[in-house]
PDB file with SEQRES, HELIX, SHEET and CRYST1 records, atoms N, CA, C and O in Angstrom:
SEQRES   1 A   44  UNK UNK UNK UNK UNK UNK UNK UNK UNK UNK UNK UNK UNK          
SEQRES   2 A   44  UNK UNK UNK UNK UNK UNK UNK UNK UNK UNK UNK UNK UNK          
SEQRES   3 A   44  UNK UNK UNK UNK UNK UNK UNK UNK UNK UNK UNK UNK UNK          
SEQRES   4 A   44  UNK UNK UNK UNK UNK                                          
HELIX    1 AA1 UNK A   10  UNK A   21  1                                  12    
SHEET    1 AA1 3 UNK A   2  UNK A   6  0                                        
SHEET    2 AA1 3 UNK A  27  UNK A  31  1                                        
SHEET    3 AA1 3 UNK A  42  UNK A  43  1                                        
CRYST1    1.000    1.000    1.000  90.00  90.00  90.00 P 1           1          
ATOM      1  N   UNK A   1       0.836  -1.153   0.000  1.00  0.00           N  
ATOM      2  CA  UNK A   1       0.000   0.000   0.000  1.00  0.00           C  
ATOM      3  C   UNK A   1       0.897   1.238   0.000  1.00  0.00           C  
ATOM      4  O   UNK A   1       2.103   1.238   0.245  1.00  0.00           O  
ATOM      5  N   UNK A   2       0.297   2.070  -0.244  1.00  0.00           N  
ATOM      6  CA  UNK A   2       1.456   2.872  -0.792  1.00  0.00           C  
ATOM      7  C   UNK A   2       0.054   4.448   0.173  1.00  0.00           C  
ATOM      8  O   UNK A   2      -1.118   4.679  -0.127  1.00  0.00           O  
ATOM      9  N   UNK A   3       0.795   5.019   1.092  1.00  0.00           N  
ATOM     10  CA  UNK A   3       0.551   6.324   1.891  1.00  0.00           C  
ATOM     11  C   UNK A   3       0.939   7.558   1.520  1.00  0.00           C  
ATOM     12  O   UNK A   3       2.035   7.630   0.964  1.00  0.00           O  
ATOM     13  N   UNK A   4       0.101   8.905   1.741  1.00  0.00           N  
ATOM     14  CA  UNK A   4       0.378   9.894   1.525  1.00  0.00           C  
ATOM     15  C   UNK A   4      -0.416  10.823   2.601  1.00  0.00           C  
ATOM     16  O   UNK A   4      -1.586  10.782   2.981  1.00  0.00           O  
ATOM     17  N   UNK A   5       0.733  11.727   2.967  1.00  0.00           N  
ATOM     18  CA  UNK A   5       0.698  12.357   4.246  1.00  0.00           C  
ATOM     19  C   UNK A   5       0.528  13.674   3.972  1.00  0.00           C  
ATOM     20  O   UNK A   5       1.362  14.229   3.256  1.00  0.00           O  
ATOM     21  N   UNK A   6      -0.710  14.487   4.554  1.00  0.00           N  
ATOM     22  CA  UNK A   6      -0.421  15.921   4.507  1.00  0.00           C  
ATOM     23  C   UNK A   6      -0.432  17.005   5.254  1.00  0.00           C  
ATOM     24  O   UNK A   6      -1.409  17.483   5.832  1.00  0.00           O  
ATOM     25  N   UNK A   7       1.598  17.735   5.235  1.00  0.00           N  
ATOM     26  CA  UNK A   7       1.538  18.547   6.504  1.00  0.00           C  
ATOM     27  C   UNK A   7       2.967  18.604   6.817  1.00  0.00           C  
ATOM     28  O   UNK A   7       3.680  17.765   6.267  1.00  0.00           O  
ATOM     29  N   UNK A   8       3.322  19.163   7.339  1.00  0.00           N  
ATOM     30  CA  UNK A   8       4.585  19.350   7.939  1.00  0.00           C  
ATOM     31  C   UNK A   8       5.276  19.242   9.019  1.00  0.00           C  
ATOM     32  O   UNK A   8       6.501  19.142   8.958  1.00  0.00           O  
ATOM     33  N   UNK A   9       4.747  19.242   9.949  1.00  0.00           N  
ATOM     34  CA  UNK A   9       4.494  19.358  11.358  1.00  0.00           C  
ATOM     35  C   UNK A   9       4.989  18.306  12.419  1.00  0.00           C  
ATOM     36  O   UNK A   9       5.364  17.302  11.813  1.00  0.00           O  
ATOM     37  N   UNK A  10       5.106  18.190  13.572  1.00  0.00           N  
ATOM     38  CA  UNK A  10       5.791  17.299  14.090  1.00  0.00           C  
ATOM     39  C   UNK A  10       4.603  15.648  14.124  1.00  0.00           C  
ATOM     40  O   UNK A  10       4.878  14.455  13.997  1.00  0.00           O  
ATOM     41  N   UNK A  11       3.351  16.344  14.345  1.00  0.00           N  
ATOM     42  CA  UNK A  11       2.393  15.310  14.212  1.00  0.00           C  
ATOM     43  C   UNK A  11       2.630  14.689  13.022  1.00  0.00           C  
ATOM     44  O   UNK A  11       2.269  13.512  13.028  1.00  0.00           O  
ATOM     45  N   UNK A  12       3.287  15.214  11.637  1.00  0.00           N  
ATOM     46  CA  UNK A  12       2.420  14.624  10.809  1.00  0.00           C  
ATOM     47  C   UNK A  12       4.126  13.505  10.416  1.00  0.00           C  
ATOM     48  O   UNK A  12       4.242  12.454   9.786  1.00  0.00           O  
ATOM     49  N   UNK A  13       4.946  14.186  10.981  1.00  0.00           N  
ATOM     50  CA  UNK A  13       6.142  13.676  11.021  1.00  0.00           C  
ATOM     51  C   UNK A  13       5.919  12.318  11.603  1.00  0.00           C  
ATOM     52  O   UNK A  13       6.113  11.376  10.834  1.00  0.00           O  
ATOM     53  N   UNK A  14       5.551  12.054  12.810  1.00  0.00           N  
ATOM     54  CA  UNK A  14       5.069  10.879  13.295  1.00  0.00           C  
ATOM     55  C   UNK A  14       4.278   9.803  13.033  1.00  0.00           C  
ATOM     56  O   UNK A  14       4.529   8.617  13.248  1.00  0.00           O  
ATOM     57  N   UNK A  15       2.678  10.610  12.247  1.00  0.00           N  
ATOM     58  CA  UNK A  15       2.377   9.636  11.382  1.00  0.00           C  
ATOM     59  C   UNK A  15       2.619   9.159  10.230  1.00  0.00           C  
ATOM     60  O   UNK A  15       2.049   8.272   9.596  1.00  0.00           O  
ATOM     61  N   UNK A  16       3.703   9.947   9.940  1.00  0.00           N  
ATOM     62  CA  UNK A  16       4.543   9.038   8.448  1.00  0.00           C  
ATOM     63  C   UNK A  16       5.569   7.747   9.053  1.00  0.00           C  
ATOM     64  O   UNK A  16       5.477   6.560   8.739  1.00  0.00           O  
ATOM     65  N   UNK A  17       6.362   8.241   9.818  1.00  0.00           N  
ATOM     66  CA  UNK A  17       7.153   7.162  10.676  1.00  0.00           C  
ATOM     67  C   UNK A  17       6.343   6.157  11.031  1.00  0.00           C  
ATOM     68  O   UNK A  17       6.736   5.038  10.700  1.00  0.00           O  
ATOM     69  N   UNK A  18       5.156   6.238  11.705  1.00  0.00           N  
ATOM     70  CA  UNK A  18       4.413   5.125  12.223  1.00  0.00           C  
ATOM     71  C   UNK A  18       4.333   4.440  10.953  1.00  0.00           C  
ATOM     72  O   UNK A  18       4.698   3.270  10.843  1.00  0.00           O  
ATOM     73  N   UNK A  19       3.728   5.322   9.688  1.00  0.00           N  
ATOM     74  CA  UNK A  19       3.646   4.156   8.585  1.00  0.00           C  
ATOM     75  C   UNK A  19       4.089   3.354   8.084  1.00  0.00           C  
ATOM     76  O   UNK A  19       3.694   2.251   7.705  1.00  0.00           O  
ATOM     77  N   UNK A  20       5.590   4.229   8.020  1.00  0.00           N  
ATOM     78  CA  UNK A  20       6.791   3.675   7.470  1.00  0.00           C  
ATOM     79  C   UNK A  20       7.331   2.158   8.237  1.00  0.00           C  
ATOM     80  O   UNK A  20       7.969   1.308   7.616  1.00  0.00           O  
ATOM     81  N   UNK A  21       7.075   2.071   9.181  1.00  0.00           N  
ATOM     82  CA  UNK A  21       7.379   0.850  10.133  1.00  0.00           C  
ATOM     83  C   UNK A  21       6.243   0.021   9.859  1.00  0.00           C  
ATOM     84  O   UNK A  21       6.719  -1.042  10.258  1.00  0.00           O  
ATOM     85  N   UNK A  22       5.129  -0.261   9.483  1.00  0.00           N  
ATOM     86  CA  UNK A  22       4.098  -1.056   8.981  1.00  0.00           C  
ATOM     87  C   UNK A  22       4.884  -1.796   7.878  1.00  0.00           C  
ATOM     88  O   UNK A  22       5.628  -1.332   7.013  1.00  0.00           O  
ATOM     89  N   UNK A  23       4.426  -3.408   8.205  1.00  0.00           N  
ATOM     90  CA  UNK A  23       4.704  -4.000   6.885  1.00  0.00           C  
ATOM     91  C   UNK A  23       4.050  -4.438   5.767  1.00  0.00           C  
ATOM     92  O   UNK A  23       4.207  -5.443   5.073  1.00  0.00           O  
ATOM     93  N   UNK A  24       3.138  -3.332   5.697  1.00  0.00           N  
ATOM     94  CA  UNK A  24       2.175  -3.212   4.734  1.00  0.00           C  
ATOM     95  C   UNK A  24       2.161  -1.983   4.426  1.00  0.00           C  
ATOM     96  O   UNK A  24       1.554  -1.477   3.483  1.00  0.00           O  
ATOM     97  N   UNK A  25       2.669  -1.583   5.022  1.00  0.00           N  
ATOM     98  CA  UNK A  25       2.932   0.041   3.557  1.00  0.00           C  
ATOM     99  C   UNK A  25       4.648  -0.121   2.880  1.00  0.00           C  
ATOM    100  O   UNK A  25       5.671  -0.472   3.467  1.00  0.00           O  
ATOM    101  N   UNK A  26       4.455   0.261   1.533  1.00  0.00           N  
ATOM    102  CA  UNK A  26       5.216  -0.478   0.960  1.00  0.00           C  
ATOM    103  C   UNK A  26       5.900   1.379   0.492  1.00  0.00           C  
ATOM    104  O   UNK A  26       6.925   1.501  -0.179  1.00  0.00           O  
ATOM    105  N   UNK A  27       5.237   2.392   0.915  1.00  0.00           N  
ATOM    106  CA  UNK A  27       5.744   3.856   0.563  1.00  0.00           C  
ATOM    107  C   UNK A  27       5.182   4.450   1.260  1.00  0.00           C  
ATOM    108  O   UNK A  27       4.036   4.145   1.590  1.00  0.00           O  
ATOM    109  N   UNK A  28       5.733   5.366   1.654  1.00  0.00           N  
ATOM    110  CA  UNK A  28       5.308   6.718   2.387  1.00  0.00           C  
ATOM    111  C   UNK A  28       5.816   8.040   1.233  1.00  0.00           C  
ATOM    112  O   UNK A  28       6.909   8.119   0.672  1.00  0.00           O  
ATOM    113  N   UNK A  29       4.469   9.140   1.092  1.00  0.00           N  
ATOM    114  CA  UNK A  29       4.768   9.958   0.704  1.00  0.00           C  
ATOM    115  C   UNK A  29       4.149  10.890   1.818  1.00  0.00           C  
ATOM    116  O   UNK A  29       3.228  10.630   2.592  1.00  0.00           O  
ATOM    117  N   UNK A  30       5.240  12.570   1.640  1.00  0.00           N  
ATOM    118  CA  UNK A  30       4.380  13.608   2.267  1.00  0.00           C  
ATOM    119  C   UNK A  30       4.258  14.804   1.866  1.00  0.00           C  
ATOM    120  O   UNK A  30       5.337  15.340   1.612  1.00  0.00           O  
ATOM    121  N   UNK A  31       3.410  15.387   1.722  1.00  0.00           N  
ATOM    122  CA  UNK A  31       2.770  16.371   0.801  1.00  0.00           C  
ATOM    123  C   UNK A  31       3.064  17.967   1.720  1.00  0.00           C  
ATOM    124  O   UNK A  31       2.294  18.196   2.654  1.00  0.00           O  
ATOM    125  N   UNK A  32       4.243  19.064   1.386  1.00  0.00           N  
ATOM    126  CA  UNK A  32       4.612  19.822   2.079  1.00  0.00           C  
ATOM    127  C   UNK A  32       5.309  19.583   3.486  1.00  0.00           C  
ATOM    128  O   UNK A  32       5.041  20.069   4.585  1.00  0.00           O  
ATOM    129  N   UNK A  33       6.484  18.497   3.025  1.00  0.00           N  
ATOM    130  CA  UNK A  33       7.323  18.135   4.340  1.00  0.00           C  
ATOM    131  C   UNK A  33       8.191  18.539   4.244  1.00  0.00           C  
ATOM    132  O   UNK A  33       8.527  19.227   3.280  1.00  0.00           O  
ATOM    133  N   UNK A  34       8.821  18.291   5.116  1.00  0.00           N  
ATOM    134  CA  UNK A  34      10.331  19.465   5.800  1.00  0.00           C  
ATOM    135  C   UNK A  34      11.713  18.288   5.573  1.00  0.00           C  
ATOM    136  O   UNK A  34      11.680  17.103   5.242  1.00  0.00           O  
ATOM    137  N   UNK A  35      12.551  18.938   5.812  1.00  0.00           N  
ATOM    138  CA  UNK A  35      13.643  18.214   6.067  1.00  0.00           C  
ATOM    139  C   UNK A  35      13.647  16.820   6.903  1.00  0.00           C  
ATOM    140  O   UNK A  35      14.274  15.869   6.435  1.00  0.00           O  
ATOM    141  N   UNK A  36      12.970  16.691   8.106  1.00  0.00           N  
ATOM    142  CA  UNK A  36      13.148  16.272   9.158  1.00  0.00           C  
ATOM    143  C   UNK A  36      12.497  14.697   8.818  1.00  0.00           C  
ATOM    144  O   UNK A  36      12.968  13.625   9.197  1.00  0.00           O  
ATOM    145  N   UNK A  37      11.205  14.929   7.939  1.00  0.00           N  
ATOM    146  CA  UNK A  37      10.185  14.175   7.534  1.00  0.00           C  
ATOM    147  C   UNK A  37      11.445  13.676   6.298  1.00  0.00           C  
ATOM    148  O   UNK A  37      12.036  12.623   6.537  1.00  0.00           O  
ATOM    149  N   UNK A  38      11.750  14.316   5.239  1.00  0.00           N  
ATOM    150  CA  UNK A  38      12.128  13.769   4.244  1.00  0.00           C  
ATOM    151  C   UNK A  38      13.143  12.539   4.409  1.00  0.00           C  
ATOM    152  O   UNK A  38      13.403  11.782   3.474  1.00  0.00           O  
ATOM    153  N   UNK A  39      13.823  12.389   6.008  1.00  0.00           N  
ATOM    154  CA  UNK A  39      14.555  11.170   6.100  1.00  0.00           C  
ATOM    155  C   UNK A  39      13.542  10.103   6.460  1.00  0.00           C  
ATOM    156  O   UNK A  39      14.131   9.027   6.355  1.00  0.00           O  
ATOM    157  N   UNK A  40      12.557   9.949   6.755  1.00  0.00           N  
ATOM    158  CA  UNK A  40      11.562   8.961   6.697  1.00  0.00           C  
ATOM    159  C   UNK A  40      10.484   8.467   5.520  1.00  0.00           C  
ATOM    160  O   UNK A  40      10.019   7.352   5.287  1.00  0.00           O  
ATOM    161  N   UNK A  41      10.304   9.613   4.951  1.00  0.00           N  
ATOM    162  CA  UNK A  41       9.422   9.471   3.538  1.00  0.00           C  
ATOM    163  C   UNK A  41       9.734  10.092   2.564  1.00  0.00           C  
ATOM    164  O   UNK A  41      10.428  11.106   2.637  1.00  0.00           O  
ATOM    165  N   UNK A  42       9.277   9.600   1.447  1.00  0.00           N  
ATOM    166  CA  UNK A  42       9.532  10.792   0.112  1.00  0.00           C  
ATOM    167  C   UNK A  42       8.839  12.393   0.316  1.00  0.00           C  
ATOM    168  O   UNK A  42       8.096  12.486   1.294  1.00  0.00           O  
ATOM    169  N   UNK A  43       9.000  13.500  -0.423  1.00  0.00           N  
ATOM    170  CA  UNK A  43       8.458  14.428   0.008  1.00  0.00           C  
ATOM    171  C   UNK A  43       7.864  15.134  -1.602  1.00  0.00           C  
ATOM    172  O   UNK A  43       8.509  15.185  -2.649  1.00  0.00           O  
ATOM    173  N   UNK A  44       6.406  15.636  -1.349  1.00  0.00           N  
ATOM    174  CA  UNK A  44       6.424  15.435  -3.163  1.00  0.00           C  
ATOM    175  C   UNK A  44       5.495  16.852  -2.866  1.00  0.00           C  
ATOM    176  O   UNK A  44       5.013  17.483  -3.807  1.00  0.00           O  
TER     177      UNK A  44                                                      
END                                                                             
């Protein structure tokens, strides 16, 4: 499954990480992310 996150923020930072550790999401994207986020997910 493939995720997309929207936000920047420390919350939203977290729920990309949470995703990213699922072994059923197979991508994380996030829609207006920061640096911090971009080492956990793509940033588009």
């Amino acid at each position: 499954m493939k995720v997309l996150v929207i936000g920047s923020g420390g919350r939203d930072h977290a729920i990309a990480w949470t995703f990213a550790q699922s072994s059923r999401v197979k991508q994380v994207f996030v829609a207006h992310g920061n640096a911090g986020i971009a080492s956990t997910a793509t940033c588009v």
